[in-house]
Backbone as a printed PyTorch tensor [residue, N CA C, xyz], in Angstrom:
tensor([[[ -77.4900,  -95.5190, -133.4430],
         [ -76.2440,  -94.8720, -133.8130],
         [ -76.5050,  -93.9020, -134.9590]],

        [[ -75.6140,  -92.8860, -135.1710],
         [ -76.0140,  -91.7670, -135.7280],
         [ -74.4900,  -91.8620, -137.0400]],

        [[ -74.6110,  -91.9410, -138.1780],
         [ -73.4790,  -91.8260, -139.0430],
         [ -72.9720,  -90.1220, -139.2700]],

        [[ -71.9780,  -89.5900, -139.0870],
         [ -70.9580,  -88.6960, -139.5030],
         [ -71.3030,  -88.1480, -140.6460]],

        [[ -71.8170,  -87.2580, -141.1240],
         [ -71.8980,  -86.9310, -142.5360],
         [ -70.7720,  -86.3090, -143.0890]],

        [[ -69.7340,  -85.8390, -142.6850],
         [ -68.2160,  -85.5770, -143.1330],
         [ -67.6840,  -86.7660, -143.5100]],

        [[ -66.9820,  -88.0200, -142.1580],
         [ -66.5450,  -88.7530, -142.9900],
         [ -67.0960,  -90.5720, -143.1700]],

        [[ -68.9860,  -90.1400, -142.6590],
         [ -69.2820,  -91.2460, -142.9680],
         [ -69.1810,  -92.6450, -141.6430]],

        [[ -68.4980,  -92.2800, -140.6130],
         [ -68.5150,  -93.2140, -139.6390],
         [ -69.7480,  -93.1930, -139.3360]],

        [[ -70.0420,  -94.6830, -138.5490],
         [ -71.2710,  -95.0480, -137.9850],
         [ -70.7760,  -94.8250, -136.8110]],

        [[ -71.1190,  -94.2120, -135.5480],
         [ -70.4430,  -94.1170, -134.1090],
         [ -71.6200,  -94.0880, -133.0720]],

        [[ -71.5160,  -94.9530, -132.2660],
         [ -72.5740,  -94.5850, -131.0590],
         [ -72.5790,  -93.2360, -129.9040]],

        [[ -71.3890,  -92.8200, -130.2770],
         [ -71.2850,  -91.3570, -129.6770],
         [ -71.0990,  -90.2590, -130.6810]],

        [[ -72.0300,  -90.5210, -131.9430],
         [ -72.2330,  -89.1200, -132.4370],
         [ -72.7910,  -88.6140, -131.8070]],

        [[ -72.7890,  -86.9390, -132.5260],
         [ -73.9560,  -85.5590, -131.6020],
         [ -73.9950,  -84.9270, -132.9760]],

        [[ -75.3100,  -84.1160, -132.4030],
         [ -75.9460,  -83.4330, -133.2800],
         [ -75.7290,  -82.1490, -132.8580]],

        [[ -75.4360,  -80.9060, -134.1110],
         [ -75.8990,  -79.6770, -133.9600],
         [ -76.9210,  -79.5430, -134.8070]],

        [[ -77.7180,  -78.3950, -133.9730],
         [ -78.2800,  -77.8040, -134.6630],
         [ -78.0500,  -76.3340, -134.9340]],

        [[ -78.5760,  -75.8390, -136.0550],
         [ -78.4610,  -74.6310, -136.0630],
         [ -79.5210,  -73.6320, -135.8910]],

        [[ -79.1700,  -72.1580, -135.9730],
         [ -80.1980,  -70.8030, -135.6600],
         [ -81.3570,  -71.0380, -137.1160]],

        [[ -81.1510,  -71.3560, -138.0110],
         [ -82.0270,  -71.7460, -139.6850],
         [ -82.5530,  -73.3410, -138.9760]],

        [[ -82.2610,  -73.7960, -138.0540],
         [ -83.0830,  -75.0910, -137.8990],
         [ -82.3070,  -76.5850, -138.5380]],

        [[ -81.4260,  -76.0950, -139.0570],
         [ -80.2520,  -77.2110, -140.3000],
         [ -80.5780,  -78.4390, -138.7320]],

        [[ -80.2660,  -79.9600, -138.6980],
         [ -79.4650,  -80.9340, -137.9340],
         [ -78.4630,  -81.3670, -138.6940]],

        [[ -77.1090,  -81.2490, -138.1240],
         [ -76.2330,  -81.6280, -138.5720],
         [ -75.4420,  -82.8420, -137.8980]],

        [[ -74.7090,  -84.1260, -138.1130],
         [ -74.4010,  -85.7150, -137.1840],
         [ -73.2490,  -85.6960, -137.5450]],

        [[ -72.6120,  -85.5220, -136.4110],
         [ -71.1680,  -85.8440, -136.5630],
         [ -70.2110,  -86.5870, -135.3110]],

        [[ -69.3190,  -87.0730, -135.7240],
         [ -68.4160,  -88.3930, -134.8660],
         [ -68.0560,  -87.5020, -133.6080]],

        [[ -66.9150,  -86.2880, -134.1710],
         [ -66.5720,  -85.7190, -133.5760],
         [ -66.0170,  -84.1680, -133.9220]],

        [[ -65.3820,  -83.4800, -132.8670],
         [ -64.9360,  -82.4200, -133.4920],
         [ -64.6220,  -81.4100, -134.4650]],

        [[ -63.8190,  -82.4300, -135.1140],
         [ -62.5050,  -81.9150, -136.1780],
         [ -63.8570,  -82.2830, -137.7420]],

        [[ -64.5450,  -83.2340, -137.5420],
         [ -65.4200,  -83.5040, -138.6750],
         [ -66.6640,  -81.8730, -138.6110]],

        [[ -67.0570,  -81.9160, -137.5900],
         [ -67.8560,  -80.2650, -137.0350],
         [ -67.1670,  -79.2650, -137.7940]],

        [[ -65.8810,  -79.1850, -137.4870],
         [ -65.4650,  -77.9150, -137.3110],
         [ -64.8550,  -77.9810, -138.9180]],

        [[ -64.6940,  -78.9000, -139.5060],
         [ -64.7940,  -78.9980, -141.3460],
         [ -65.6420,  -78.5540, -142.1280]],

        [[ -66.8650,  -78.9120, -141.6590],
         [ -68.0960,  -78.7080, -142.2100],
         [ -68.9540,  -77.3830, -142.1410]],

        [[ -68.7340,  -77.0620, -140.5060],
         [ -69.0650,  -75.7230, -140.0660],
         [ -68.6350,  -75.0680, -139.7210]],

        [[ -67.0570,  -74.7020, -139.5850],
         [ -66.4340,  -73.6790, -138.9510],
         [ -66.4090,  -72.3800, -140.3130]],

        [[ -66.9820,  -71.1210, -140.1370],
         [ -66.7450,  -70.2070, -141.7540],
         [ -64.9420,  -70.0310, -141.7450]],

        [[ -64.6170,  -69.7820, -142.9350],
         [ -63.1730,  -69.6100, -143.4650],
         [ -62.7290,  -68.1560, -143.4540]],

        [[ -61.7870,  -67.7340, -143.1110],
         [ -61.4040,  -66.2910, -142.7480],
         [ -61.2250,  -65.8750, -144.1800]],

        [[ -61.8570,  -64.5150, -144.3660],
         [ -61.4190,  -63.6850, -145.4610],
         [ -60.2210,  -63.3600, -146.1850]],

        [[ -59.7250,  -63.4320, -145.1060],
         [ -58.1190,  -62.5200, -145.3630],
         [ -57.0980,  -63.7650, -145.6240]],

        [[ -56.6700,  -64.6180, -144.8490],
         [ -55.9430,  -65.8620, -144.5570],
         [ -56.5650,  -66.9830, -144.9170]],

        [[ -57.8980,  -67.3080, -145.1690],
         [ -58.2750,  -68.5440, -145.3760],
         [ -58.3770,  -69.5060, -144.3860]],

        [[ -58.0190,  -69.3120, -143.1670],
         [ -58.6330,  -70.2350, -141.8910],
         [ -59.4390,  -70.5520, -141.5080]],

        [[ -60.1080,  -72.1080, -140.8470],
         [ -61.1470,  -71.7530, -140.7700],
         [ -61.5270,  -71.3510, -139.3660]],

        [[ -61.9120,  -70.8240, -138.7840],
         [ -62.3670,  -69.8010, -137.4430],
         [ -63.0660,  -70.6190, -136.7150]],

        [[ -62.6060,  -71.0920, -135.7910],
         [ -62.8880,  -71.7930, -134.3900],
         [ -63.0340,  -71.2480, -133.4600]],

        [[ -62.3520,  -69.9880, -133.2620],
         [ -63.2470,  -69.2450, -132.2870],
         [ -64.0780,  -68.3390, -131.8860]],

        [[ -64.0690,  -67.2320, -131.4000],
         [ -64.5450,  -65.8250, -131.9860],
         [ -64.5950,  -65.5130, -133.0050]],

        [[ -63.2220,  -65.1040, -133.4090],
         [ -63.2180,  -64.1960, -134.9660],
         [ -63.9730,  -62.9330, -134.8960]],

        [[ -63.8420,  -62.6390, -135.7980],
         [ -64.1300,  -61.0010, -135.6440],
         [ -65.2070,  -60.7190, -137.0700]],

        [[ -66.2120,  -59.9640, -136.9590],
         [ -67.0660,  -59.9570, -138.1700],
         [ -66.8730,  -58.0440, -138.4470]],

        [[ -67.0230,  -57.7390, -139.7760],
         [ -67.0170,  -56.5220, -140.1030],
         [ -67.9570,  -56.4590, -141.3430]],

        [[ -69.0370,  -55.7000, -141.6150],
         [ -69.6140,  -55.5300, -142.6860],
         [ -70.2090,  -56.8590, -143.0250]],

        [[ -70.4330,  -57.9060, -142.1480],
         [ -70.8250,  -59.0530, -142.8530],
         [ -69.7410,  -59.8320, -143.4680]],

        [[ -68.4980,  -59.6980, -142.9540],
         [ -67.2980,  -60.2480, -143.9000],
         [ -66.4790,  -61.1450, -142.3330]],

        [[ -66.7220,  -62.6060, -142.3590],
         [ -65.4520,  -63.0390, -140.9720],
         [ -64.0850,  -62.7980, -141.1930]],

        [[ -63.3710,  -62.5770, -139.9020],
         [ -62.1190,  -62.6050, -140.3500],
         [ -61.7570,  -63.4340, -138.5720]],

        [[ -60.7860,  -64.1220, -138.9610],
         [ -60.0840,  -65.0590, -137.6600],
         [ -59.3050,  -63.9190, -136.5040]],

        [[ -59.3800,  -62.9810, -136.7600],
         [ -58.4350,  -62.1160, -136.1230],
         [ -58.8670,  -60.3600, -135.9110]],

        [[ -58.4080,  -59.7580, -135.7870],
         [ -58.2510,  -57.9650, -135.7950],
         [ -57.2560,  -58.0930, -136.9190]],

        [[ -56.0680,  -58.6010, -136.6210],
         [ -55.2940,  -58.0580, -138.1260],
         [ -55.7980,  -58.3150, -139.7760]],

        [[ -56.8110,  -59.4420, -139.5230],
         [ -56.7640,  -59.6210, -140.7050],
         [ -58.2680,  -59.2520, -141.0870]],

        [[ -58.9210,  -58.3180, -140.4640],
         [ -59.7560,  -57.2670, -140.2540],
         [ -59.5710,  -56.4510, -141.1000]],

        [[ -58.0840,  -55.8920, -140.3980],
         [ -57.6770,  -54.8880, -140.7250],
         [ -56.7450,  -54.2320, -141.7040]],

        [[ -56.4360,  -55.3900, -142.4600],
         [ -55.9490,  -55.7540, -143.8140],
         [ -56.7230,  -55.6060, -144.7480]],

        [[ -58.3860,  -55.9350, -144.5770],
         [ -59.1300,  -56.3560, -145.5830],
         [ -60.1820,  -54.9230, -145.4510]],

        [[ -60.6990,  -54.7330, -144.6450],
         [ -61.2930,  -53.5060, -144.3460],
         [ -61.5290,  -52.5390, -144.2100]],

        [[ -60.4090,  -51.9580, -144.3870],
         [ -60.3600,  -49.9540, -144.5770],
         [ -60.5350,  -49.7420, -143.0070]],

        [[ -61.5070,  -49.1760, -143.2120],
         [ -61.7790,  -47.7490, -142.1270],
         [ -62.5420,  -48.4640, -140.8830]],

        [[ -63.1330,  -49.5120, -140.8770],
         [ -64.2950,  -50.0740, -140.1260],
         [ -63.1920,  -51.4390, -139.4580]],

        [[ -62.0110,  -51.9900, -140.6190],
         [ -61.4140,  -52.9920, -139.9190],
         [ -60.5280,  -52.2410, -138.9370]],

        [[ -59.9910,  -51.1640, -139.3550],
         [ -59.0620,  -50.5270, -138.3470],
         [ -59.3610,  -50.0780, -137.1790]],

        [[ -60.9300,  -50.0850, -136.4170],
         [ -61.1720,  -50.0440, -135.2480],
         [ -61.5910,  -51.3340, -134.7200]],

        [[ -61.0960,  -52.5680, -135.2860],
         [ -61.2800,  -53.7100, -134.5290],
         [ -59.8700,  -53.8980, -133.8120]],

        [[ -60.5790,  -54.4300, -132.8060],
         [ -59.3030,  -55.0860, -131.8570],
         [ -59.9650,  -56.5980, -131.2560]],

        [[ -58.8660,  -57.0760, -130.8420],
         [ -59.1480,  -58.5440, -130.6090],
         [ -59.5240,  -58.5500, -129.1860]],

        [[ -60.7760,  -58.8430, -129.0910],
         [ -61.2410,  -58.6130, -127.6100],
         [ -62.6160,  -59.0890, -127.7040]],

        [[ -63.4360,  -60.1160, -127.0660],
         [ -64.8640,  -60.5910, -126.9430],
         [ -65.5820,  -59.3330, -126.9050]],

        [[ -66.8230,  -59.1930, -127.5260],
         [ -67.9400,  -57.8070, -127.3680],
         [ -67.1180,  -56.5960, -128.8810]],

        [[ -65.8260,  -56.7540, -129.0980],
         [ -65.1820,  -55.6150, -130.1630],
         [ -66.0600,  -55.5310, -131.0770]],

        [[ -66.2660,  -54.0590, -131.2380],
         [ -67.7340,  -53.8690, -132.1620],
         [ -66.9590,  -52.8180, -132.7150]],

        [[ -67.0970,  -52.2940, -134.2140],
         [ -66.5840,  -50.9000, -135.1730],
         [ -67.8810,  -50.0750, -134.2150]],

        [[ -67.4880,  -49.1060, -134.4760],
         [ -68.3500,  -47.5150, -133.9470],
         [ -69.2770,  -47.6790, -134.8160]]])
């Protein structure tokens, strides 16, 4: 059995991520994952579970809040898988 490093359960159906840097990370489930590793939106403070949108190296959960924070580079994001600034 693998213990949770969020909140510490011992569970026989933990899983492991790993990451692109090589990190292993053990967790119960989900919501403990997505605490630990989901990044937090710039603009709103959410933390980004799905896509999200990246500009300049900066996440944001959305296009609007892109485009709030970003000038000239957030204002050609749109919310769409592949949306890349020019």
């Amino acid at each position: 059995m693998a213990t949770c490093e969020v909140c510490g359960n011992d569970y026989w159906m933990a899983f492991e991520v790993r990451t692109v840097s090589g990190d292993v990370h053990n967790f119960d489930c989900f919501e403990c994952a997505i605490q630990k590793m989901a990044p937090i939106c710039e603009h709103c403070q959410v933390k980004i579970v799905g896509h999200g949108v990246e500009v300049s190296g900066r996440f944001f959960c959305c296009a609007h809040c892109a485009r709030a924070v970003e000038g000239t580079q957030g204002a050609e994001i749109r919310d769409a898988i592949g949306a890349r600034p020019a």
